[in-house]
C-alpha positions, -999 to +999 in steps of 0.1 A: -307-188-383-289-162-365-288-135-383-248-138-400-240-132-437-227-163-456-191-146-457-190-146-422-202-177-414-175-192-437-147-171-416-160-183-384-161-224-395-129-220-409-113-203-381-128-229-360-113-254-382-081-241-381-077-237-342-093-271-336-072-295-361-036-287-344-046-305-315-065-336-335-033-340-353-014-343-322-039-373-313-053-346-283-089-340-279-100-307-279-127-292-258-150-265-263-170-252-235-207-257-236-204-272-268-188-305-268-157-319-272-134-334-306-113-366-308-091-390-325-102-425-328-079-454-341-105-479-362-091-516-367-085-530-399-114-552-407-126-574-436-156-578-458-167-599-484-176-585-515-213-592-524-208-591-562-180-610-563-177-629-532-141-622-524-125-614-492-111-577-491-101-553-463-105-521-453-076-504-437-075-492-398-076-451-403-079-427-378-112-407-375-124-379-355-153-386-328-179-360-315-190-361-280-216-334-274-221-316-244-246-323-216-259-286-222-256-287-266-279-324-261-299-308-230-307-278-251-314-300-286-338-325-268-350-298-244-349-257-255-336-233-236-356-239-208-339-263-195-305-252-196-286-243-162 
């Protein structure tokens, strides 16, 4: 916890939200600094059977958004602050 009110943690993820979708819908990635970095992936339609019923069906190919950390964000998970450059 770092110390910010629930009202402005909201205004901070949604601001985030709003600056960072833009370039996602423009099938761009978008980076941010010592953080990581946002993008789009296409996934293949696919099929699967049904356990109940034992049909065939198919899930549609969507795109989704990937998250690649940064070296420094897994560095500093795995490893504290120590270990950061």
């Amino acid at each position: 916890m770092i110390g910010l009110t629930e009202i402005d943690a909201n205004r901070i993820i949604n601001l985030s939200i709003e600056n960072i979708t833009p370039g996602l819908k423009d099938k761009k990635e978008v980076h941010l600094v010592n953080f990581g970095k946002f993008k789009v992936v296409k996934k293949k339609k696919r099929s699967f059977i049904n356990p109940k019923t034992k049909k065939i069906s198919y899930i549609k190919g969507e795109n989704r958004v990937k998250f690649i950390p940064s070296k420094n964000l897994t560095k500093y998970i795995n490893h504290g602050k120590d270990q950061l450059k």
